[in-house]
ZAMARGU-4260 file (C-alpha; in steps of 0.2 Angstrom, whole numbers, plus 5000, padded with zeros to 4 digits):
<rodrens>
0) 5000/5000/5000 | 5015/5011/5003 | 5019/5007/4986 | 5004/5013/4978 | 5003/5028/4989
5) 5023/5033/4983 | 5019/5030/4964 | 5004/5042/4965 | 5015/5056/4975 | 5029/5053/4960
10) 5018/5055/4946 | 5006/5070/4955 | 5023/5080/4958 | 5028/5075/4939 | 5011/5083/4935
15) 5015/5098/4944 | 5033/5101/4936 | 5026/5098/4920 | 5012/5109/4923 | 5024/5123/4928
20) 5038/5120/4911 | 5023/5124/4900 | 5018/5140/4909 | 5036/5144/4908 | 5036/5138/4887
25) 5023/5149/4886 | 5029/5164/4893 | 5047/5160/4886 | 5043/5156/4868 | 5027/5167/4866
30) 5017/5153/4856 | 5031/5150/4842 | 5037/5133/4845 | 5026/5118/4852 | 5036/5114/4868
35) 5019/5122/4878 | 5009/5111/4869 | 5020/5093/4873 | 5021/5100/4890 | 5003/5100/4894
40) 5000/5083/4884 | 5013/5077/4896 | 5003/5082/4912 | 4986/5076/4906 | 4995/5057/4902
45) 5004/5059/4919 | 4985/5063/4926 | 4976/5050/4917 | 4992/5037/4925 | 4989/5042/4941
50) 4970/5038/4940 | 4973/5023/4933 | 4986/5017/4945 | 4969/5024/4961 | 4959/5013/4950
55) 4967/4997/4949 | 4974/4999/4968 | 4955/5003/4972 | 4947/4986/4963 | 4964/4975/4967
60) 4963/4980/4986 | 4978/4986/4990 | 4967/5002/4994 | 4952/5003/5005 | 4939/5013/4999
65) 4927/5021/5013 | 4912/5014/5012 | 4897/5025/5007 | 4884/5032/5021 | 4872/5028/5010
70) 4875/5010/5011 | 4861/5000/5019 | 4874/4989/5029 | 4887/5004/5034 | 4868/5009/5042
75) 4868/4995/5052 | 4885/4993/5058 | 4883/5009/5067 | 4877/5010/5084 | 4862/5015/5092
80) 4862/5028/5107 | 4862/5018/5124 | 4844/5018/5131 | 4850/5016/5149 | 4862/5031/5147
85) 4858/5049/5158 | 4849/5060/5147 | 4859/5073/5142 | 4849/5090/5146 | 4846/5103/5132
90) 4851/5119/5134 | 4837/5133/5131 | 4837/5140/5113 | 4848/5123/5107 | 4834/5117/5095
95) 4838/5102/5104 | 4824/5088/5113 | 4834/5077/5128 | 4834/5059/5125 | 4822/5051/5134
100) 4822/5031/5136 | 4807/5022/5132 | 4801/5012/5145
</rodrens>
């Protein structure tokens, strides 16, 4: 996992340099030669790498993906406020009703 997580910083920090050669082509060569151009092809391949590298990590499991809230059984692992517990008392102007146990 380690692994993964290190190839993603390398390719993410290679996006970022290449990101920052074409702003300085561009500035540099004012639109006359393609080197801004093959520098910004080279950060969306470098992007498209790194999503494809959190993909296969995601569906190999070699990264654990959170499970959703909306997910019936993440509802159900969750636990329910203990019944026997004190009240806690709400404070006036909290919007808030104290628990009270059902007997």
């Amino acid at each position: 996992m380690l692994l993964v997580k290190i190839i993603v910083l390398i390719l993410l920090l290679f996006v970022i340099i290449s990101l920052f050669s074409g702003l300085y082509f561009l500035v540099k060569d004012k639109g006359q030669s393609n080197r801004t151009v093959n520098a910004l092809t080279m950060r969306i391949g470098l992007s498209v790498a790194a999503i494809i590298v959190v993909l296969i990590a995601g569906l190999t499991g070699v990264l654990e993906i959170n499970p959703s809230p909306l997910d019936p059984q993440a509802v159900q692992t969750q636990q329910a406020p203990d019944a026997s517990a004190p009240a806690e008392p709400s404070k006036p102007g909290s919007g808030r009703r104290p628990i009270q146990p059902s007997d």
